[in-house]
C-alpha positions as CSV (number, residue, x, y, z in Angstrom):
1,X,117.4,98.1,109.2
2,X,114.6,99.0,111.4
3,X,113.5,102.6,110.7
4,X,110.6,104.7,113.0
5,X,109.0,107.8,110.9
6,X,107.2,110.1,113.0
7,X,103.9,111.8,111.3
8,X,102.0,110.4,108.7
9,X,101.5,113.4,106.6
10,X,102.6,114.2,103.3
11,X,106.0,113.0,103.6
12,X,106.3,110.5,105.9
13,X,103.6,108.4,104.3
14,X,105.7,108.6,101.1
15,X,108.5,107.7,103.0
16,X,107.1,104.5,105.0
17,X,105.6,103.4,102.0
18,X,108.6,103.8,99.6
19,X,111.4,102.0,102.1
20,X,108.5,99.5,103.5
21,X,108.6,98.7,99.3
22,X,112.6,98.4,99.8
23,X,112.1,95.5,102.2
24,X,113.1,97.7,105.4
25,X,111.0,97.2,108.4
26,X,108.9,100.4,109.0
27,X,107.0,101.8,112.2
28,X,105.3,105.1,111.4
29,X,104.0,106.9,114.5
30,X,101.1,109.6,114.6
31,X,98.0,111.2,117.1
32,X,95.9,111.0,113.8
33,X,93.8,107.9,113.2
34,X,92.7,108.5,110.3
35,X,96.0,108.4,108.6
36,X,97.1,105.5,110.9
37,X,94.4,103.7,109.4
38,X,94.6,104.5,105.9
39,X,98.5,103.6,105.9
40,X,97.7,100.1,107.5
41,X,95.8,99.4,104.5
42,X,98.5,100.8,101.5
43,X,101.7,99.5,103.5
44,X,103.1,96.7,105.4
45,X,104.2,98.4,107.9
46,X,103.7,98.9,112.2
47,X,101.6,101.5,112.9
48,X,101.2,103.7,116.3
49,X,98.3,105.7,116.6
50,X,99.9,107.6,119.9
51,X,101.7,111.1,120.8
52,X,105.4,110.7,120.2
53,X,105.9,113.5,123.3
54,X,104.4,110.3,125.3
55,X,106.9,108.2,126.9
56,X,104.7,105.4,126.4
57,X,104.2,105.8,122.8
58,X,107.9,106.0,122.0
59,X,108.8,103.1,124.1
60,X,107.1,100.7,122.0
61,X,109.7,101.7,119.2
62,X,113.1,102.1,121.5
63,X,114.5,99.2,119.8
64,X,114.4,100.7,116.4
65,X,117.8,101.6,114.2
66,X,116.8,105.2,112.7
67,X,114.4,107.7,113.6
68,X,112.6,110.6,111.1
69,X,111.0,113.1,111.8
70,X,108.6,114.1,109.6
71,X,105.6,116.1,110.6
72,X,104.2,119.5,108.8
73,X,105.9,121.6,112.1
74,X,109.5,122.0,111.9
75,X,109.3,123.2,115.9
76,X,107.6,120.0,116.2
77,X,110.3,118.2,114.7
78,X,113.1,119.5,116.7
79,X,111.8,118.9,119.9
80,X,110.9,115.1,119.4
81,X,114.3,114.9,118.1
82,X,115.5,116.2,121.1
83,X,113.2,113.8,123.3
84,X,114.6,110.8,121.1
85,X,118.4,111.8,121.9
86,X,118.0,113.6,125.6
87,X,115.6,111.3,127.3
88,X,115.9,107.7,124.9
89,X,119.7,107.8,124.4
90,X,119.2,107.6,120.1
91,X,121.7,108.7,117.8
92,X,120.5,107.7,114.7
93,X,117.6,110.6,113.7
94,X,116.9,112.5,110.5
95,X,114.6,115.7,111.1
96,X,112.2,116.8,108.1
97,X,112.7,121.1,108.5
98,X,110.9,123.8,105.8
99,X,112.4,127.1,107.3
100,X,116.1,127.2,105.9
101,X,117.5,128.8,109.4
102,X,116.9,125.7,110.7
103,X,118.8,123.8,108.5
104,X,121.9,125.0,109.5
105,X,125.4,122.8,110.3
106,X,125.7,124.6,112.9
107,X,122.4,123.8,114.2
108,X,122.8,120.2,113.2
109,X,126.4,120.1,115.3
110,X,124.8,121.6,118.1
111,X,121.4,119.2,118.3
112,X,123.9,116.2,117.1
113,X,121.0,115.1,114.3
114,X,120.8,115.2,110.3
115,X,118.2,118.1,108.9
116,X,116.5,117.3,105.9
117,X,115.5,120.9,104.4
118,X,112.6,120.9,102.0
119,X,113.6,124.5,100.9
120,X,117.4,123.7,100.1
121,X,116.3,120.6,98.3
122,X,113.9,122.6,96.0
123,X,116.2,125.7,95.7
124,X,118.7,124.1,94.2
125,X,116.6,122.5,91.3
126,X,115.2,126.1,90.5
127,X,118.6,127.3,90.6
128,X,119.5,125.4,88.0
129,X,116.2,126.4,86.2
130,X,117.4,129.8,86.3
131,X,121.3,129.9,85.4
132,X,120.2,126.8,82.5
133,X,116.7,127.2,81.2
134,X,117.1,124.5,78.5
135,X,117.0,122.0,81.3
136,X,113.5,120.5,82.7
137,X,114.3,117.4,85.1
138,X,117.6,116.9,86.4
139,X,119.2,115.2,89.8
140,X,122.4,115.1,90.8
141,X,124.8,113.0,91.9
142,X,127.8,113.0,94.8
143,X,126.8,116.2,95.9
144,X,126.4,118.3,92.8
145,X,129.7,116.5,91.3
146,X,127.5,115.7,88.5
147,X,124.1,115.5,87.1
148,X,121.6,113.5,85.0
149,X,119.3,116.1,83.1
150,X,116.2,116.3,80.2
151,X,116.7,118.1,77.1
152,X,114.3,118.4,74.6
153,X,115.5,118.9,71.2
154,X,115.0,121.8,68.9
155,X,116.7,122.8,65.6
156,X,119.7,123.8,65.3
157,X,121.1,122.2,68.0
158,X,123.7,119.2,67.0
159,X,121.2,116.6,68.1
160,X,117.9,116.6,65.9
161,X,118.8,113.7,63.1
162,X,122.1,112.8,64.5
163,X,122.7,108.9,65.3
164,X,124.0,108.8,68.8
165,X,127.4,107.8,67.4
166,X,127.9,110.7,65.0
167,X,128.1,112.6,68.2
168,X,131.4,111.1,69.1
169,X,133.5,114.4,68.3
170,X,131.4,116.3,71.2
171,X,131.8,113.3,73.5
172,X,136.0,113.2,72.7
173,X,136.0,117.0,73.6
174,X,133.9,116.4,77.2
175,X,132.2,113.0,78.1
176,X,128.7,112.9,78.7
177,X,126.1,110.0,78.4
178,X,122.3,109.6,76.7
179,X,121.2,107.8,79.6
180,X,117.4,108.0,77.6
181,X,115.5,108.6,74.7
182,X,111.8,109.8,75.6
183,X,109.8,110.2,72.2
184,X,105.8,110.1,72.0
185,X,106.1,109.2,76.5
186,X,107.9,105.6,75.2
187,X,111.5,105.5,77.1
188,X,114.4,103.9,75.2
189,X,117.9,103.1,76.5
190,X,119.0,103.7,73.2
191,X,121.9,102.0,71.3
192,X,125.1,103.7,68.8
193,X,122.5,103.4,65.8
194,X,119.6,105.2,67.0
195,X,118.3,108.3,65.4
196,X,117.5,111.5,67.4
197,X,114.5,113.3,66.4
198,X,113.7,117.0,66.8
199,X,111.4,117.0,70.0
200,X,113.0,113.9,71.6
201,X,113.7,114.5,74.8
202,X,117.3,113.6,76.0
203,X,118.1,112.1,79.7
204,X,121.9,113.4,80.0
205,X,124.7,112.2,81.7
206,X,127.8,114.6,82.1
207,X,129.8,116.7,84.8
208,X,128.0,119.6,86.0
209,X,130.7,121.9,85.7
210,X,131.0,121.4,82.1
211,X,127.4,121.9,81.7
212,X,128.1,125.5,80.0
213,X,130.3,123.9,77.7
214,X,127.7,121.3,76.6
215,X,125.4,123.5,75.8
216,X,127.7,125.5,73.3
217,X,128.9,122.4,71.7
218,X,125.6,120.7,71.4
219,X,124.8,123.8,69.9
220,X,121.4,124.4,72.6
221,X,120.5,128.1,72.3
222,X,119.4,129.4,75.9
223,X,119.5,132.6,78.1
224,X,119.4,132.4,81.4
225,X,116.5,133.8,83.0
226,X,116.1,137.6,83.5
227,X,112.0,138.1,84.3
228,X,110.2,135.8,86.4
229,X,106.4,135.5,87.7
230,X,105.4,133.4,90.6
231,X,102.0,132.8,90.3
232,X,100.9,131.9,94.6
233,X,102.8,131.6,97.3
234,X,103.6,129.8,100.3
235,X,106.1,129.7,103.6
236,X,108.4,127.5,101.5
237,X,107.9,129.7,98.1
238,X,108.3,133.0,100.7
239,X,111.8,131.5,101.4
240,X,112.3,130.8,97.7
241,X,111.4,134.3,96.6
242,X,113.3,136.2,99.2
243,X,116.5,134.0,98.1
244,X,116.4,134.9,94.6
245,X,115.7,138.5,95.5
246,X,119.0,138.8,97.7
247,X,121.0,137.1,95.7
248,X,119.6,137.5,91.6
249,X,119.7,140.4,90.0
250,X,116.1,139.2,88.5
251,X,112.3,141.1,87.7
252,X,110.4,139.7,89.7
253,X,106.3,140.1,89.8
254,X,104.1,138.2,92.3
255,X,100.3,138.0,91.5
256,X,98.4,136.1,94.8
257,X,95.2,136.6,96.4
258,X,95.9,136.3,99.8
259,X,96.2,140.2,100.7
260,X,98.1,139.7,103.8
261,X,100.6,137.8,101.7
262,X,101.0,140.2,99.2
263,X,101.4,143.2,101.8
264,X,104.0,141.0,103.8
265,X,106.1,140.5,100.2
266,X,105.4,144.4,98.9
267,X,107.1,145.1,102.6
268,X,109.9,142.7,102.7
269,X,110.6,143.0,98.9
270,X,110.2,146.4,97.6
271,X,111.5,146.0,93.9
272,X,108.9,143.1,93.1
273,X,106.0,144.3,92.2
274,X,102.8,142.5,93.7
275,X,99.2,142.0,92.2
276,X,96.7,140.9,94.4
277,X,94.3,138.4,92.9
278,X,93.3,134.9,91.7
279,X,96.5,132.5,90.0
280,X,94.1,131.3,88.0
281,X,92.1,134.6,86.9
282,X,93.2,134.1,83.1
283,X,92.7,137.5,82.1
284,X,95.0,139.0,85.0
285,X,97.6,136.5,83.9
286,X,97.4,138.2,80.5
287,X,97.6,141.6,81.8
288,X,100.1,141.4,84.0
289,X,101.7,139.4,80.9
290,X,102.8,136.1,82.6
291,X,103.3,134.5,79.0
292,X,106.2,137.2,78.2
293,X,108.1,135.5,81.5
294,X,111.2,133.9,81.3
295,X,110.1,131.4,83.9
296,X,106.9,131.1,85.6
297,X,106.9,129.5,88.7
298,X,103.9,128.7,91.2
299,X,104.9,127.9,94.6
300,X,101.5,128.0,96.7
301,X,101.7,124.2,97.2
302,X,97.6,124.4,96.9
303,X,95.6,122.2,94.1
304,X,95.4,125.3,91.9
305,X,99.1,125.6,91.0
306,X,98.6,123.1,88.0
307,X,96.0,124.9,86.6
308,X,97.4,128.4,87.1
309,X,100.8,126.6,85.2
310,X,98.8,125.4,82.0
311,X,97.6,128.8,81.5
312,X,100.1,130.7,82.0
313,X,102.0,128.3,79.4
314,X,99.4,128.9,77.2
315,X,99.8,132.6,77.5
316,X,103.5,131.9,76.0
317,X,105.9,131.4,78.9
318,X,108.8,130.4,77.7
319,X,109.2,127.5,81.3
320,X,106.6,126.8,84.2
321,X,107.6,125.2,87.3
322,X,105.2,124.1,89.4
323,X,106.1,122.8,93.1
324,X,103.4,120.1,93.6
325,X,103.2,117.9,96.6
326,X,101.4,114.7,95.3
327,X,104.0,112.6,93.3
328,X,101.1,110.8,91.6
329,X,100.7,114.4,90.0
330,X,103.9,114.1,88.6
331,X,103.3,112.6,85.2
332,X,99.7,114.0,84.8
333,X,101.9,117.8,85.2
334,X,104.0,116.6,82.5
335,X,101.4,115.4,80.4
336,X,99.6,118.8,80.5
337,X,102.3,120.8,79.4
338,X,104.2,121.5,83.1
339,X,107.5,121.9,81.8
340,X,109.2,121.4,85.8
341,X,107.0,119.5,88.4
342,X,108.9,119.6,91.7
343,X,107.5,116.9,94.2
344,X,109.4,118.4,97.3
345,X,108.5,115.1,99.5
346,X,110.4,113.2,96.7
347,X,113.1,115.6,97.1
348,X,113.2,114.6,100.9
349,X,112.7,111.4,100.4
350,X,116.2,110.7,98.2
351,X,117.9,112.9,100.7
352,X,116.5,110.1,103.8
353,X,118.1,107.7,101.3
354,X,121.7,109.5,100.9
355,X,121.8,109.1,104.9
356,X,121.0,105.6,105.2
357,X,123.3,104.4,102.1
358,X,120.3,102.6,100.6
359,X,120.7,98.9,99.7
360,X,124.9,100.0,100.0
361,X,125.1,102.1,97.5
362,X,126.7,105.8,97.5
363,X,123.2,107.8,96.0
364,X,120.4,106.9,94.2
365,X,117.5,108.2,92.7
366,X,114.1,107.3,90.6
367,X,114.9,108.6,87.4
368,X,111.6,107.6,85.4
369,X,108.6,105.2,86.4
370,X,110.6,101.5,87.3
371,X,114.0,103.2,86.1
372,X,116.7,104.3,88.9
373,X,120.5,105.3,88.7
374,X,122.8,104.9,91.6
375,X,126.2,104.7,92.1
376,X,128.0,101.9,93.8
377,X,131.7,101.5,94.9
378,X,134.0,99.3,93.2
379,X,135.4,97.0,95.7
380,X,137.7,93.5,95.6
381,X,135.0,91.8,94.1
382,X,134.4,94.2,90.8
383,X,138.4,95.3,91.1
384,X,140.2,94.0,87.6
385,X,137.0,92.9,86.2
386,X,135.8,93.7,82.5
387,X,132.5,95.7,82.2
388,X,131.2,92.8,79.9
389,X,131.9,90.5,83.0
390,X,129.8,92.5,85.1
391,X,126.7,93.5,83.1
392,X,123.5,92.0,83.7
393,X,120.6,92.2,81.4
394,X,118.5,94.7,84.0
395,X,121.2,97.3,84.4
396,X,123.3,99.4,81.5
397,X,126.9,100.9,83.2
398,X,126.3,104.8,82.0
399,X,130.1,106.0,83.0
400,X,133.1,105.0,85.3
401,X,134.2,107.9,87.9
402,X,137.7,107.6,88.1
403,X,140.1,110.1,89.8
404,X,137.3,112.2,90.2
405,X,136.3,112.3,86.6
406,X,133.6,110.9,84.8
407,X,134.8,108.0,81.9
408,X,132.7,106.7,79.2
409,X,133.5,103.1,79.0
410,X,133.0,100.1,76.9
411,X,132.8,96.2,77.7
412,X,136.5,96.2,77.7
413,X,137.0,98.5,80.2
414,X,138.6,97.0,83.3
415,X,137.6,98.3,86.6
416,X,140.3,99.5,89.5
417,X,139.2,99.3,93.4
418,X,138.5,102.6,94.0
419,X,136.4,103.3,91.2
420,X,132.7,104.3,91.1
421,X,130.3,103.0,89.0
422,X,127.2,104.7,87.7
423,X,124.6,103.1,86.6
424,X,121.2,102.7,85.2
425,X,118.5,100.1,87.0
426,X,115.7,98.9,84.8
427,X,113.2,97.4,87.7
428,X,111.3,95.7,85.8
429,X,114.1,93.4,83.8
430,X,112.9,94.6,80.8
């Protein structure tokens, strides 16, 4: 497939560079050199430095099969995809939008294009966050139909020095997977015999409706969220806030030192109480008693939100989330203590691959550094086959969705057409 991405920013230099590394053939299109140039060196890919509103610009990528839209304006965005369909005939475009207005179906009927919506994407992980606190990373799979999650272990829950196979009553009242063991930042896809220790942290497999009823037979202790803090704010986080606000019956304090900001939040948002100052001034963190917060989220998408996390974790928050927009951040936020690092453009990123039913399969998503899961149809090929016939020394088959239910399986297990497969992806072979 030949896929155009137009704007080189944040976003869509992830995304030419990740589906240029999936072997698709990638033209990325923007008016600024400088990032023209710097992708030419980082990506095999075709590169435009041109305006996309220029007939001339666009017609040296007419021939392509998909087109993305992906520059920092959502009005932008729009009307190029409106350009690409009115005056160049294309069907095939994916816009990148921020406001959630503008992600409406009704909007996407109407304009006959698919809306990627940064703010839905990264609402729905801190909704999560707030209704299940024990939970740090999770994605989810077949629209919300079920979900792959990180646990860390903590006495008393059933977990801490069990083997995986004395777990067996839980998993015969409600099937669920350990996809992972994470212990001292080594990953292990770990076997029947292995030993959970407290502080582990678990990579779960299971239905998200039954998450609830997990928790209470894994014994996991949690509250859901009643105070929260963001510390900075931005357009996105503005939409985040008011969300909650309408629809949570949360505390809510906002400490940023943009005044305008803060007057536009005290005005829009009269229960939530708004300090005006520095994220990162320690000692107004400790007044205003960020560490007594339930969660602690910074959403100001500027280089200070890490910092402004790590001390307000430090102060004793019980969960910080910071939304980050580097992914090489990622795993540095972790290290440092950053209990939930959202990358949003990562976020968009797996939704472009939902649309384009990467490599065939049904979703997919990174789940750790050279570790994926997707799901994959099973067709005439895999129909009446054993799992043991089908398993191949870089994947592990996590569950079988049958009849719309999850099935943990063993090599016996014989496969209908019509099933789904989940499964693990070990890049690397190893």
């Amino acid at each position: 497939m030949r896929i155009c991405i137009i704007g080189a920013g944040v976003v869509g230099s992830y995304l030419a560079k990740k589906l240029s590394q999936e072997g698709y053939d990638i033209a990325v299109i923007d008016r600024d050199s400088k990032k023209i140039e710097d992708l030419q060196i980082t990506a095999d890919i075709a590169a435009y430095h041109c305006d996309a509103f220029q007939q001339q610009c666009i017609e040296q990528v007419r021939d392509y099969d998909l087109y993305i839209v992906a520059t920092n304006k959502d009005e932008t965005n729009l009307s190029v995809a409106l350009m690409l369909k009115a005056v160049f005939g294309k069907e095939r475009i994916i816009v990148r939008a921020d406001k959630d207005i503008l992600s409406k179906k009704e909007i996407e009927d109407f304009l006959g294009i698919e809306i990627a919506n940064t703010f839905r994407e990264i609402y729905r992980n801190i909704e999560i966050i707030l209704e299940y606190p024990f939970i740090s990373y999770f994605n989810e799979l077949e629209g919300g139909k079920f979900i792959v999650f990180s646990y860390k272990t903590a006495r008393p829950d059933r977990f801490t020095n069990s083997k995986i196979s004395d777990l067996k009553d839980i998993r015969d009242k409600l099937p669920f997977t350990i996809v992972l063991i994470e212990r001292d930042g080594k990953l292990t896809v770990p076997s029947g015999e292995k030993v959970i220790l407290e502080g582990d942290v678990l990579y779960i497999l299971l239905e998200t409706e039954n998450l609830e009823k997990f928790a209470e037979l894994a014994g996991i202790k949690y509250s859901p969220v009643r105070e929260l803090v963001f510390l900075g704010i931005s357009p996105v986080g503005l939409e985040i806030l008011g969300r909650i606000y309408r629809e949570k019956n949360l505390k809510i304090k906002l400490i940023e030192e943009n005044i305008q900001l803060c007057e536009e939040v005290a005005s829009s948002y009269p229960d939530v109480m708004v300090i005006n100052g520095k994220i990162t001034d320690k000692e107004i963190l400790r007044s205003e008693d960020t560490g007594g917060a339930d969660l602690v989220i910074s959403a100001s998408y500027r280089e200070d939100n890490i910092l402004a996390c790590i001390l307000a974790k430090k102060l004793g928050a019980k969960k910080v989330l910071a939304i980050i927009e580097k992914p090489e951040y990622e795993e540095i936020a972790y290290s440092l203590g950053i209990d939930i690092p959202i990358v949003a453009r990562k976020l968009i990123a797996r939704k472009v691959y939902r649309r384009i039913k990467h490599r065939g399969f049904i979703d997919i998503f990174d789940l750790k550094e050279n570790m994926r899961i997707y799901e994959i149809d099973v067709d005439r090929s895999l129909a009446d086959k054993k799992i043991s016939q089908i398993s191949r020394p870089d994947t592990v088959i996590l569950g079988v969705v049958r009849d719309g239910h999850m099935e943990i399986v063993s090599g016996n297990y014989t496969l209908k057409a019509g099933d789904i497969l989940i499964v693990l992806e070990k890049e690397d072979g190893e």
